[in-house]
C-alpha positions as CSV (number, residue, x, y, z in Angstrom):
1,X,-9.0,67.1,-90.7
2,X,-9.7,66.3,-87.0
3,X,-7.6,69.4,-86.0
4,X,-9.1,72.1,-88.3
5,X,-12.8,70.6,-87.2
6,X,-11.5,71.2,-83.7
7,X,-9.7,74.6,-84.4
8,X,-13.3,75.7,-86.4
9,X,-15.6,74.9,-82.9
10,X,-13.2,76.3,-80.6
11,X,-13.1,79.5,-82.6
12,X,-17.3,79.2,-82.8
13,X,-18.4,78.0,-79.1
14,X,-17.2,81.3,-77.7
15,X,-18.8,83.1,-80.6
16,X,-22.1,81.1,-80.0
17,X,-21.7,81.9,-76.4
18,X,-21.9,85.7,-77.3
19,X,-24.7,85.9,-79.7
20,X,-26.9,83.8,-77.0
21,X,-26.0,86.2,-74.5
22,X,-26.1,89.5,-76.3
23,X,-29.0,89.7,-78.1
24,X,-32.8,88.9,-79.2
25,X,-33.1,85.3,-80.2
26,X,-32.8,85.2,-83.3
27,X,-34.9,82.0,-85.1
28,X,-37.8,80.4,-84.8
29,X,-38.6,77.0,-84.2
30,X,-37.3,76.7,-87.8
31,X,-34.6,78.6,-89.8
32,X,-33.5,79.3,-93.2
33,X,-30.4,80.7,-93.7
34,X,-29.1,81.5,-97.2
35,X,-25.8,82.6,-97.6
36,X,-22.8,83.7,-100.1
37,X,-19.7,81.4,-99.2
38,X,-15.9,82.5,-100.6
39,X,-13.4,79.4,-100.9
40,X,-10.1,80.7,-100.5
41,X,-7.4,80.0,-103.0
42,X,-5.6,76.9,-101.3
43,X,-3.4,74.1,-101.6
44,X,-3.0,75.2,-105.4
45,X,-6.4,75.0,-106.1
46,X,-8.4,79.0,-106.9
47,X,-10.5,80.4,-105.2
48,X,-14.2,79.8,-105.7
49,X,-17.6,81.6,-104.8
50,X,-21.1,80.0,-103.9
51,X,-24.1,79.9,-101.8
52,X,-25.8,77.5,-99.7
53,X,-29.6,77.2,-98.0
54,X,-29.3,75.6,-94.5
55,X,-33.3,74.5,-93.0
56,X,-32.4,74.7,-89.1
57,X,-35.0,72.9,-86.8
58,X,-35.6,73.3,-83.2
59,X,-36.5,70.0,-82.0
60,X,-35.7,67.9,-85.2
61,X,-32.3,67.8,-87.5
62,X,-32.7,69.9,-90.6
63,X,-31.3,69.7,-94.1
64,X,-28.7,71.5,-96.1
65,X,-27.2,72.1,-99.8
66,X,-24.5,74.3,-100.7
67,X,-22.0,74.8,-104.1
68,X,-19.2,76.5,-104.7
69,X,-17.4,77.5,-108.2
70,X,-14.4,78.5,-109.5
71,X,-15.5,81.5,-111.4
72,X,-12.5,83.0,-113.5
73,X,-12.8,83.0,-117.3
74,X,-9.1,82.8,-118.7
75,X,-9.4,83.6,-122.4
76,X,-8.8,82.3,-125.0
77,X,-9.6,78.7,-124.2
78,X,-9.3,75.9,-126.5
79,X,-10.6,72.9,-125.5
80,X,-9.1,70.9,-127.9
81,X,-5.1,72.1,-127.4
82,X,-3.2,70.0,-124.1
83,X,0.0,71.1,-122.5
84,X,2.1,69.2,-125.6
85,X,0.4,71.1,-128.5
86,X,3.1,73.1,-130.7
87,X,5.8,73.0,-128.0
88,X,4.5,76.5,-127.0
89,X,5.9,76.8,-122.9
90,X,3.7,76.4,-120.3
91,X,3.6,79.5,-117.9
92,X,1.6,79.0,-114.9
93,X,-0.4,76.3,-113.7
94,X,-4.1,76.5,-112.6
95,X,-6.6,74.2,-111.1
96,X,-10.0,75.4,-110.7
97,X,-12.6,73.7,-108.2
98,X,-16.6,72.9,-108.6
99,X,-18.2,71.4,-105.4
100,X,-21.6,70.4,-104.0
101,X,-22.9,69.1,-100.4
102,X,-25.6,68.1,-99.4
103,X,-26.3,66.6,-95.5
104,X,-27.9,67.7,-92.1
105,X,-28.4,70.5,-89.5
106,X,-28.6,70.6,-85.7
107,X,-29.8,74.1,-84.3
108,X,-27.9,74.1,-81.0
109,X,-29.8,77.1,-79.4
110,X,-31.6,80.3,-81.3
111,X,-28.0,81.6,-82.4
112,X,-25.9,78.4,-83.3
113,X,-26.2,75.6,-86.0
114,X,-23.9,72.4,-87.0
115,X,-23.8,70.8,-90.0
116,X,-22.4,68.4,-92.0
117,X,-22.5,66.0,-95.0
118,X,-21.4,64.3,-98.1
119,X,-21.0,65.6,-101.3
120,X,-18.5,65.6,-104.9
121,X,-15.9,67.2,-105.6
122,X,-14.1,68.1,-109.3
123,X,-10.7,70.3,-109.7
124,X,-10.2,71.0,-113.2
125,X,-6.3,71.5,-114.2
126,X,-5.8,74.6,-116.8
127,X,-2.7,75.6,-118.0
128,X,-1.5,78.8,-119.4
129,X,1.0,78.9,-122.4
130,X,3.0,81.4,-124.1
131,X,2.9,81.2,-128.1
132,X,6.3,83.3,-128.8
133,X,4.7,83.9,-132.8
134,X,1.9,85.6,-131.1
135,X,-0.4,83.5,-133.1
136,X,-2.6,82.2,-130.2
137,X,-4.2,84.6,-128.2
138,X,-4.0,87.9,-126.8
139,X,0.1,88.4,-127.0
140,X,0.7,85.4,-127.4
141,X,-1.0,83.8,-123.8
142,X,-3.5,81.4,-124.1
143,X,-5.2,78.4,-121.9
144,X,-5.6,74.9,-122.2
145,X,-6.6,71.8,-120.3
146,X,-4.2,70.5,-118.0
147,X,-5.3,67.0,-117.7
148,X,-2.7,65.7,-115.1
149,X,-3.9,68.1,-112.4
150,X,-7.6,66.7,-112.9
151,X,-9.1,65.0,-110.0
152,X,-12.4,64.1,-108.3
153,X,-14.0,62.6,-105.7
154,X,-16.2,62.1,-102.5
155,X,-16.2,65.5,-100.4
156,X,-17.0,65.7,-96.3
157,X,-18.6,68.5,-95.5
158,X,-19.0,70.3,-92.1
159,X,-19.4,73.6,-90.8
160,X,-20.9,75.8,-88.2
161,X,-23.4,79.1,-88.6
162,X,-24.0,81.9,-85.9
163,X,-26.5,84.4,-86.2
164,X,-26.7,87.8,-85.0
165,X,-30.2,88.8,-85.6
166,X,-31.1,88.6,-89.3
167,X,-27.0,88.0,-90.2
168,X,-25.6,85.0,-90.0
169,X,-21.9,84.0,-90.7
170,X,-20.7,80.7,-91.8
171,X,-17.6,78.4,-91.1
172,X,-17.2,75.0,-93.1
173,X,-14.6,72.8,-93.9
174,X,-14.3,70.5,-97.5
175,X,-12.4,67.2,-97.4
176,X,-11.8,67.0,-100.7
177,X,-10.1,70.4,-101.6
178,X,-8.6,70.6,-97.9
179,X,-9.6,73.9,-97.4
180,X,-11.8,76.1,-94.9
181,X,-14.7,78.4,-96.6
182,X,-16.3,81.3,-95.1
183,X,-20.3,82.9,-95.7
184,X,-22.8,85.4,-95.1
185,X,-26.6,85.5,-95.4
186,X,-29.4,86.1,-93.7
187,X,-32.0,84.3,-91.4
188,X,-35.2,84.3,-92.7
């Protein structure tokens, strides 16, 4: 984790550098940013979309929540089938992730902002099956809860944002699903 939070600011001073340097300033003695974050599909667990509100403060720390969400509806479901039922095969393996953070903000200059925090974190495991009678679902695939590949726990969050003007673009890293995510919103 120590590398990628060093990889993420060396990839962001220079960045940070730029927008200082190249255009209007542009926050106020406070910021919000709201933006749409994308989680990558990594380490076996699917991608996710979310959105987070980050309060940057000149001379004070700030405060931040964000969430991100597996968003793929695999049909049919049934809840109440595991990866035993009927001996049907199981044909691919899926584990969708739900995650929240909440934690603080340091505005660096009028263009840059740190954060970072504490939060949960929940992978669900889903597996798809083939029914070979074509009884369950469409052609015979359908999905059920893959308990083994369930897990959940504490998540550290930290990221940086950079605005350009009204944009801003977002870099944070989660603990828990090992993964970088990326966003973009606007300053208000």
């Amino acid at each position: 984790m120590k590398k990628i939070a060093l990889v993420v600011l060396g990839l962001l001073t220079p960045l940070a550098a730029f927008a200082e340097e190249n255009g209007p300033s542009a926050v106020a003695p406070s910021t919000l940013i709201m933006d749409v974050e994308y989680v990558p599909t990594s380490n076996g667990v699917d991608n996710a979309w979310g959105f987070g509100a980050y309060m940057l403060k000149e001379q004070d720390v700030g405060y931040y929540f964000n969430l991100q969400a597996t968003l793929t509806k695999r049909e049919p479901h049934y809840a109440s089938l595991n990866v035993n039922s009927f001996g049907d095969p199981v044909t691919a393996r899926y584990k969708e992730l739900t995650i929240g953070n909440i934690g603080l903000t340091k505005k660096l200059n009028d263009n840059f902002g740190l954060y970072g925090g504490i939060g949960y974190g929940a992978v669900t495991g889903v597996a798809r099956k083939y029914d070979p009678m074509l009884i369950l679902g469409n052609n015979g695939t359908y999905y059920v809860p893959d308990t083994a590949n369930d897990k959940s726990g504490v998540n550290l969050n930290l990221g940086a944002l950079v605005s350009f003007g009204n944009v801003s673009l977002n870099v944070g890293y989660h603990s828990f699903a090992k993964t970088a995510y990326f966003g973009i919103g606007g300053s208000y």
